[in-house]
C-alpha positions as CSV (number, residue, x, y, z in Angstrom):
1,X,117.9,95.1,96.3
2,X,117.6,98.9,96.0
3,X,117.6,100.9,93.1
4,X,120.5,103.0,92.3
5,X,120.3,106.5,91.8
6,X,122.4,106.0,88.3
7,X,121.8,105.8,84.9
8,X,122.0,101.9,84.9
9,X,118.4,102.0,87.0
10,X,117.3,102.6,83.7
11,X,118.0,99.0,82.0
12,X,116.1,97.3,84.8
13,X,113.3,95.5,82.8
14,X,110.0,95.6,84.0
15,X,110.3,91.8,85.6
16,X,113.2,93.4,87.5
17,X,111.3,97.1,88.6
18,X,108.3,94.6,89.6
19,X,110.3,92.4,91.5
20,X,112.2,95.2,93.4
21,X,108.2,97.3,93.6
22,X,106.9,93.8,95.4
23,X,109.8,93.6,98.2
24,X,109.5,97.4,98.8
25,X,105.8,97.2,99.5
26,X,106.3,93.9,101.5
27,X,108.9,95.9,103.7
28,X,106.7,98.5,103.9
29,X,103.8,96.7,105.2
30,X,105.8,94.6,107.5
31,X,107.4,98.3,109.4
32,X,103.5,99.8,109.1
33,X,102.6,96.6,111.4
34,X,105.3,96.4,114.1
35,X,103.6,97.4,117.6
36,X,104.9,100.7,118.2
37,X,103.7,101.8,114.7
38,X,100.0,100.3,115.9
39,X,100.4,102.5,119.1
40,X,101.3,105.4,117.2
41,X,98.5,105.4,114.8
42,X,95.8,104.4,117.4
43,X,96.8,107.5,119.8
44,X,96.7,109.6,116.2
45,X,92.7,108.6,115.8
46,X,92.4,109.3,119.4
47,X,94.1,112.8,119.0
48,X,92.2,113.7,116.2
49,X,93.2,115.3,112.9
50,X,93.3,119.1,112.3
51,X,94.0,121.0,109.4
52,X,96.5,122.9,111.0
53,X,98.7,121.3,112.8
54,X,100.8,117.7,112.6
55,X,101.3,115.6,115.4
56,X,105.2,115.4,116.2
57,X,106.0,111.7,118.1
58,X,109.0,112.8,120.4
59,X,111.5,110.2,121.1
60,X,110.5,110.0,124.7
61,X,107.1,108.8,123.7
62,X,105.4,111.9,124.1
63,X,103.5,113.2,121.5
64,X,102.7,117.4,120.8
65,X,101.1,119.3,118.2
66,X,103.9,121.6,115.5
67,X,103.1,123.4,112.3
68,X,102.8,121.3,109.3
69,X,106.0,123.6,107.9
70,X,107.9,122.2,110.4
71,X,107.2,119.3,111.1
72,X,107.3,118.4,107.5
73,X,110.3,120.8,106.6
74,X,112.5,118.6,109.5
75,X,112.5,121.3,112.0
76,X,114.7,123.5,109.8
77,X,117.5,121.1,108.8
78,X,115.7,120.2,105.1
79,X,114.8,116.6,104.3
80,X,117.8,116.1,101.4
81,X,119.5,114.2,104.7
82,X,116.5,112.0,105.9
């Protein structure tokens, strides 16, 4: 159960926000697991962090360094689509 983007989402009562909060995180935690999301965050600690610069997984599996502006910023098509 998602919560609408309307004026109604604001008559949930708290059992109801709670209830909806819990699933969310269980989803959450359940994609953060799956083994590709493992992979990705182990070859991140291997990579190493730097302050500027994100690292972009590709869809072929590779991985490269981009700004954080785009990388973050959707590679110039905005996020209001994502």
């Amino acid at each position: 159960m998602q919560i609408p983007d309307t004026p109604e989402a604001a008559k949930l009562s708290p059992d109801q926000r709670e209830l909806i909060a819990t699933a969310k995180k269980k989803r959450d935690i359940a994609t953060a697991k799956t083994p590709a999301r493992k992979a990705r965050k182990a070859q991140n600690q291997r990579l190493g962090q730097r302050s500027d610069s994100d690292i972009h997984h590709m869809p072929n599996g590779k991985v490269k360094r981009v700004s954080i502006k785009s990388n973050r910023g959707n590679f110039g098509r905005g996020t209001k689509n994502e």
